[in-house]
C-alpha angles and dihedrals in degrees: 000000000000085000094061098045078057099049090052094053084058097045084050091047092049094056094045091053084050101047079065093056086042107083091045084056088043094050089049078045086249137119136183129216138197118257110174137334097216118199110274102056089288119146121187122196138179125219120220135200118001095350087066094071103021107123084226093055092109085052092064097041092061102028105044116011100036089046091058099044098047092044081049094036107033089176096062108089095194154010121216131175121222 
């Protein structure tokens, strides 16, 4: 039960990480959802809208989105889009 009590606070802190990527993707009409959080720290997401077929997609993946949730989620190792 504690783990997932546990899952869900990631899951939390990863949206919340992300509701601070969103209005920049809004603004772009894009979004971004979470897909999975595999064993191992690994968070798939998926981009919507325009994000989905924007060439600097994988930019903001690294640069903005990854850097949020890990500084809101030190135990995820990584951030992928699928």
């Amino acid at each position: 039960m504690t783990e997932q009590k546990t899952e869900t606070g990631v899951e939390e802190r990863i949206e919340r990480a992300l509701d601070i990527c969103r209005p920049y993707l809004h603004a772009d009409g894009g979004d971004v959802e979470i897909v999975s959080v595999r064993e191992g720290g690994v968070v798939e997401l998926h981009f919507r809208g325009t994000c989905a077929v924007c060439p600097m997609s994988g930019l903001t993946l690294r640069a903005g989105i990854e850097r949020a949730i890990l500084r809101f989620v030190p135990e995820i190792r990584r951030v992928e889009s699928v």
